[in-house]
C-alpha positions as CSV (number, residue, x, y, z in Angstrom):
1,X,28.7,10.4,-0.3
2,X,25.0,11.1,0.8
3,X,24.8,13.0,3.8
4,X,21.7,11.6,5.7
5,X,20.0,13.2,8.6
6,X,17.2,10.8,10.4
7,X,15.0,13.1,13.1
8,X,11.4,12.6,13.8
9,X,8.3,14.0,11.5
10,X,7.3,17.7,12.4
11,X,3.5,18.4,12.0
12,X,5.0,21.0,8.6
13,X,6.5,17.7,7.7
14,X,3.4,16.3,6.9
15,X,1.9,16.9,3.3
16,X,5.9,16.9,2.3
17,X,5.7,13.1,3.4
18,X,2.3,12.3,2.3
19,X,3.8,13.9,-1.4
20,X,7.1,12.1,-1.7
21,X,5.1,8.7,0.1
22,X,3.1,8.9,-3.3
23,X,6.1,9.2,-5.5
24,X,8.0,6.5,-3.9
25,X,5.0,3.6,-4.1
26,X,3.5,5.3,-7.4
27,X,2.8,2.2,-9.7
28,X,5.4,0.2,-7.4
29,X,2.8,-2.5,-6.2
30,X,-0.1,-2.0,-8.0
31,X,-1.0,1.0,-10.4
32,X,-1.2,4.1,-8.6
33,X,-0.7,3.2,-4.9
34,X,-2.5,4.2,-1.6
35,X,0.2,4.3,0.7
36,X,0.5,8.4,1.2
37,X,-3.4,7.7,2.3
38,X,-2.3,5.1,4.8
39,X,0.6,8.1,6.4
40,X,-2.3,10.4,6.6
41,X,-4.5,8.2,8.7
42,X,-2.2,6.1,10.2
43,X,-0.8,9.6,12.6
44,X,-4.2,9.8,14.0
45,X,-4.5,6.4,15.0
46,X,-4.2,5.1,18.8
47,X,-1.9,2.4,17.4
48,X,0.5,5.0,15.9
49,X,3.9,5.3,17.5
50,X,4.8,9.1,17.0
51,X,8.7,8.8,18.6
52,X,9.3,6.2,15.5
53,X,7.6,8.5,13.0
54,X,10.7,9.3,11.4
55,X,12.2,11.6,8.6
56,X,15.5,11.4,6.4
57,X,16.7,14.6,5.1
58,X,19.4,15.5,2.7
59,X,20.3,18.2,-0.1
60,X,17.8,20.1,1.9
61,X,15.0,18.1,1.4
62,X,12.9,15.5,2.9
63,X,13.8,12.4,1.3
64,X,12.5,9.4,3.2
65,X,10.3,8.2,5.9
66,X,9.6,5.4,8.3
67,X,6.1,4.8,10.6
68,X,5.1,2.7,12.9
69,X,2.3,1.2,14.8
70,X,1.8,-1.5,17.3
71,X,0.1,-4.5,16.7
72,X,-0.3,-8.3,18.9
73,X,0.8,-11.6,19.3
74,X,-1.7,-14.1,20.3
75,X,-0.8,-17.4,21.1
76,X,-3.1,-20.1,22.1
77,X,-4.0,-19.6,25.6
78,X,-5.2,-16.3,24.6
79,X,-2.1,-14.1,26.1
80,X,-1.3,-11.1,24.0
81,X,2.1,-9.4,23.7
82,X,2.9,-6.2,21.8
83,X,5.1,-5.8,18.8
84,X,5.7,-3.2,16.4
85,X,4.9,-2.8,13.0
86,X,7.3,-1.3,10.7
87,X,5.9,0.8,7.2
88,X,5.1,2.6,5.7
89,X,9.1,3.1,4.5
90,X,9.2,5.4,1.9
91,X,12.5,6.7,0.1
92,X,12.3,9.8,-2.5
93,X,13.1,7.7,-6.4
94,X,15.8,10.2,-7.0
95,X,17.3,8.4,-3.9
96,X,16.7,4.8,-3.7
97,X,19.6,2.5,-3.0
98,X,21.7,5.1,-1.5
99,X,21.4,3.7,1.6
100,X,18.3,6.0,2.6
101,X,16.0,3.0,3.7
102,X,19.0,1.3,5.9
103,X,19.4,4.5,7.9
104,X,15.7,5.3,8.5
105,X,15.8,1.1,9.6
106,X,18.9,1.3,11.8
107,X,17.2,4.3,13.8
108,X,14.3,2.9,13.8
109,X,15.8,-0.4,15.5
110,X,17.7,1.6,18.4
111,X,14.6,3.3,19.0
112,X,12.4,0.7,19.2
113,X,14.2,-1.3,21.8
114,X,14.9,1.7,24.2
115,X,11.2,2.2,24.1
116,X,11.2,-1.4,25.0
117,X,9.7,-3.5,22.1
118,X,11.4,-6.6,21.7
119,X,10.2,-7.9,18.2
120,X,9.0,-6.5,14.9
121,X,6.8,-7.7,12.3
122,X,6.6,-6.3,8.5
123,X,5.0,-6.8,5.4
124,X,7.5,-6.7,2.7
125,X,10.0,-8.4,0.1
126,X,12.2,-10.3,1.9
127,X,14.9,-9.3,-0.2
128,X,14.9,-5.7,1.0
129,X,14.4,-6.8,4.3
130,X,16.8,-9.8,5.5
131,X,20.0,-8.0,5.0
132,X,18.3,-6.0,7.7
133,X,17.9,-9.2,10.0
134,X,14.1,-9.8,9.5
135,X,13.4,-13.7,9.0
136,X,10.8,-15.7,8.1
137,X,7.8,-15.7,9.9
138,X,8.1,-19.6,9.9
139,X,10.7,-20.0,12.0
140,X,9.6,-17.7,14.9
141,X,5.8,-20.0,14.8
142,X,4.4,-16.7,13.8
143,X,1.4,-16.7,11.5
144,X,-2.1,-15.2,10.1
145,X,-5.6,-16.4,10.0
146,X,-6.1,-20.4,10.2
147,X,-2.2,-20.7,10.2
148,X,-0.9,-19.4,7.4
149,X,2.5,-18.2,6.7
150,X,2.6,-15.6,4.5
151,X,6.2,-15.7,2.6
152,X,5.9,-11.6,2.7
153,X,5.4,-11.5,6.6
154,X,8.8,-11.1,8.0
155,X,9.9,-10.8,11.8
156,X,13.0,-9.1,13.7
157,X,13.7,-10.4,17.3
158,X,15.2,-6.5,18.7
159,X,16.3,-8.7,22.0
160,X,17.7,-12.2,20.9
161,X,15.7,-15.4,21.4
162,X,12.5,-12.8,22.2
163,X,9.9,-15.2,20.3
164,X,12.3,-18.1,20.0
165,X,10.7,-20.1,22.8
166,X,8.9,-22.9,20.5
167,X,5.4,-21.1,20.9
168,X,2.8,-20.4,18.0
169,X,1.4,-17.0,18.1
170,X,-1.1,-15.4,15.8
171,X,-0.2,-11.8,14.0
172,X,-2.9,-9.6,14.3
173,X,-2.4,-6.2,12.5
174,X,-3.6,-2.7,13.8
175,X,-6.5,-1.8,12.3
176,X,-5.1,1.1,10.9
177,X,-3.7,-0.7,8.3
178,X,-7.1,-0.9,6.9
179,X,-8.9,1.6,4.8
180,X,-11.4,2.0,2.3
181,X,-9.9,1.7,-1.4
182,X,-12.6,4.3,-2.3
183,X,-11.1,6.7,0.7
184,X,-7.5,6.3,-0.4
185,X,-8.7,7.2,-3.9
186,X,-10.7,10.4,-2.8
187,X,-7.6,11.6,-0.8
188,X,-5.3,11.4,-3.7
189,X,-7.4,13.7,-5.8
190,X,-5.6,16.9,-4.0
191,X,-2.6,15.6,-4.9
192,X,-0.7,16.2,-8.1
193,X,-1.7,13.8,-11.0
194,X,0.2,11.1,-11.5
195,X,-0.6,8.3,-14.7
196,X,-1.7,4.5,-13.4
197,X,0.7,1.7,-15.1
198,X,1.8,-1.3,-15.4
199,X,5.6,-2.2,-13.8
200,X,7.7,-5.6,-13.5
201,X,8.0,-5.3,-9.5
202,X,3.8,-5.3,-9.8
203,X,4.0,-8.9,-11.0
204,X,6.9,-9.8,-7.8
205,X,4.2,-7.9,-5.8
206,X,1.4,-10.2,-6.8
207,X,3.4,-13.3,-6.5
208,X,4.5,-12.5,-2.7
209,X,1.0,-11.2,-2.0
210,X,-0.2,-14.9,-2.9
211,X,2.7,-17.2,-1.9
212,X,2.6,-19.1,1.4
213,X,5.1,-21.2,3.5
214,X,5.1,-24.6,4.9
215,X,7.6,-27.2,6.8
């Protein structure tokens, strides 16, 4: 059995993360990936929550990571509310589905709500994600843009019945999310090279990217 040790990132953490960030999204979504750009800016960020910046270790080594950042929820009298957003959540290949990811979650959950956030919202494939408790944005009233429901945006109530209260609230995303492909790409040349391809879970990617929901 894995023995898995969740603490928070250390600043000598940091190009360890960024490296094992890159191998665990490498050619995942799209060829190559980005995401090890998006850990390097997304700690210098105002939106950045460092006490959920979070790292699993095991054999010795770093092998996963979680961020987080806070974003809003807008509803239509213009009142804001603050949420989290989960990801980056990155897990070494050599040790995907050995529960790495649910233990980075589960701390990140505890965390979260003794800090006092009461909801999350993620980005993700729903089947890594429900058995977690996320649900559908759809049936919290939560959406994007001219109210869209993205079937990838997902959302965890930390304190049951916290958006349950009938109201429609827009998702807007810290800005750190948002970077420059040609950035990202300029980062990554001090970083090993790794060859672009092509991979099923790029095609699942695409499909979730695109897909919507309606009643």
């Amino acid at each position: 059995m894995l023995r898995i040790h969740v603490r928070n990132e250390r600043p000598e953490d940091r190009r360890a993360v960024e490296e094992l960030t890159k191998k665990a999204f490498w050619n995942v979504n799209v060829p190559g990936c980005d995401e090890h750009y998006l850990v390097h800016v997304l700690r210098e960020h105002a939106d950045f929550v460092p006490a959920l910046d979070l790292v699993a270790e095991a054999d010795g080594r770093l092998i996963g990571n979680l961020m987080a950042a806070k974003g809003r929820l807008l509803d239509e009298a213009g009142e804001s509310r603050e949420v989290l957003s989960f990801g980056p959540l990155s897990v070494h290949p050599a040790y995907q589905r050995r529960g790495v990811g649910k233990r980075l979650l589960a701390e990140g959950f505890r965390r979260a709500e003794a800090l006092g956030f009461d909801a999350i919202v993620i980005f993700g494939n729903p089947d890594n994600y429900t058995a977690r408790g996320f649900e559908s944005c759809l049936k919290h009233r939560i959406y994007v843009g001219d109210h869209i429901y993205p079937a990838a945006m997902l959302v965890k109530e930390l304190k049951p019945g916290a958006l349950r209260d009938g109201v429609e609230r827009q998702y807007v995303e810290s800005a750190a999310y948002h970077y420059l492909p040609a950035d990202a790409e300029a980062f990554d040349r001090d970083f090993e090279p790794m060859e672009k391809g092509w991979a099923p879970t790029q095609e699942m990617f695409y499909i979730l990217r695109h897909s919507t929901l309606r009643e």
